[in-house]
N, C-alpha and C positions, 0 to 999 in steps of 0.2 A: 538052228539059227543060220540065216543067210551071207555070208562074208560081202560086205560091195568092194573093197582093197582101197575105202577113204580112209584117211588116216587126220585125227584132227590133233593141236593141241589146246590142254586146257591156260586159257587166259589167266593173269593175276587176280581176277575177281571169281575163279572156281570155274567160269562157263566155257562153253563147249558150242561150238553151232553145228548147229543139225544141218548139212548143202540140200541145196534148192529142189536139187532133183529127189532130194529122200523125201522133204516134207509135203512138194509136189504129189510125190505118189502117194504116197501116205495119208494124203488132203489135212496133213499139220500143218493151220494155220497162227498168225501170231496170236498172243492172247489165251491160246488154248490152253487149259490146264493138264498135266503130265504126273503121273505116279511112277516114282522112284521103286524099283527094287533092287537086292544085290543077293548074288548067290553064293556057296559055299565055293566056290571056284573063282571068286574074285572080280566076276561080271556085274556090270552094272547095268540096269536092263528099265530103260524108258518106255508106257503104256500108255496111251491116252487114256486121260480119266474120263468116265460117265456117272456121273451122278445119279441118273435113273438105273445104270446097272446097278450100284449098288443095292438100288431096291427090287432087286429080282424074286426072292422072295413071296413079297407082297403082290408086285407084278402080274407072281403066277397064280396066286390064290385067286387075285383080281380079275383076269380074264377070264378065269373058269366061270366065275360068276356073271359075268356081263355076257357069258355065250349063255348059258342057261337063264338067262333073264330075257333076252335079246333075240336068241334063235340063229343070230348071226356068229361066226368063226369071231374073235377080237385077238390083238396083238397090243405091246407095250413096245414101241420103239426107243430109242434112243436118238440121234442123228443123223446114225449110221447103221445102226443094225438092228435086225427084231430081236429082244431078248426075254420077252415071254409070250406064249401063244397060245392058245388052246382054240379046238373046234379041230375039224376034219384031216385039218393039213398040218395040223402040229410038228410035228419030227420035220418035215420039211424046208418049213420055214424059218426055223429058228437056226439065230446067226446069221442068216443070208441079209445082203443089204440092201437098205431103201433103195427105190425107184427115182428117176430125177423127180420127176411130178409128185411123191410122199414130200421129196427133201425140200421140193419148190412150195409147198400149202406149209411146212412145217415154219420154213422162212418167214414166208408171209406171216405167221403166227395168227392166224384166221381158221377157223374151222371148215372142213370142206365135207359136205353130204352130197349123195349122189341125187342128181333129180334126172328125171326119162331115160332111166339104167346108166346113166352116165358115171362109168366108174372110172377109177385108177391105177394101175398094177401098183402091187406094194414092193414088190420085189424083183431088181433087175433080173435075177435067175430064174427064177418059177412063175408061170403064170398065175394069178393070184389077184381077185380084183376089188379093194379097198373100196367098201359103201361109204363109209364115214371117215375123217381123221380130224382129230381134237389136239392140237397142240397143246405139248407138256412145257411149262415156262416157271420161270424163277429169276426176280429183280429184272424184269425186260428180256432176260437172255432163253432163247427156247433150245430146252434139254431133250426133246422126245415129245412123241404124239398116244395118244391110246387110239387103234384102229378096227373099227369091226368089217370083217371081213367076208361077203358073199362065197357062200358055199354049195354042193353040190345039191345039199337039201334043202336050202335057202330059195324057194323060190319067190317068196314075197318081198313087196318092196318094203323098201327103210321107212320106219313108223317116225313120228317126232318122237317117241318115247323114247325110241331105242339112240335115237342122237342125242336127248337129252343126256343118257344114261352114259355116252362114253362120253359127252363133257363133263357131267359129273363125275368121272376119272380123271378125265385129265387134269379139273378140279384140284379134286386129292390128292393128286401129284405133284401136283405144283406146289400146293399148300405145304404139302412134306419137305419141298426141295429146300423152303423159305425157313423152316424151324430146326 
């Protein structure tokens, strides 16, 4: 754990503010949901919650199959990071976080397919170049995208199939987010 030497106190009403520059860096902005934990040592220890991490799991069954369907690499984002992946660059990719242009289609909550190889990097760290991205949403608010991903053995272009295929995840996703 990293000390910053802020020091706050807790208000009559239990709260506590997070300073500008923490949630700055952090990109905690208002409104955003937080997961509480505490340790055997008396810490109390704030997490941004994701909702589509929770379904990691599934995530990962999920992409295994839309790369085997697809032919293309796919990932499960969240709104910040890739948290399940499968195809070429797996170990790689995962954990590393969206690119502005994933986080920017994600926004928009619009689907984006590549047309005359026009891709996207998925990943500020790795180069890595997003054919497709499906925004994952729930009650208006977008949680993550499902992404298929051009790969080394990929050299054909993105079918409608295969974009139907990861809106129909995203689909799924959303549909989970809501029940």
């Amino acid at each position: 754990m990293k000390a910053t030497g802020i020091v706050r106190r807790i208000d009559d009403l239990g709260r506590v503010v997070i300073p500008k520059e923490i949630r700055r860096t952090l990109k905690i902005r208002e409104g955003m949901p937080m997961e509480i934990f505490t340790d055997s040592a008396g810490e109390v220890i704030l997490k941004k919650y994701s909702p589509v991490g929770e379904m990691k799991q599934i995530a990962e069954a999920y992409v295994k199959s839309l790369t085997k369907l697809t032919g293309f690499g796919a990932a499960v984002c969240d709104t910040e990071q890739v948290i399940a992946v499968a195809g070429s660059a797996k170990k790689d990719l995962l954990n590393l976080n969206v690119s502005s242009q994933v986080d920017e289609i994600m926004k928009s909550n619009t689907s984006f397919s590549a047309t005359n190889n026009k891709t996207v990097p998925l990943t500020k760290e790795i180069s890595s170049e997003a054919v497709a991205v499906c925004p994952i949403s729930s009650n208006g608010d977008v949680l993550g995208a499902v992404v298929l991903i051009k790969t080394e053995k990929t050299d054909e272009k993105l079918t409608p199939q295969a974009t139907e295929l990861a809106k129909a995840a995203a689909l799924f996703f959303s549909q989970q987010m809501e029940e």
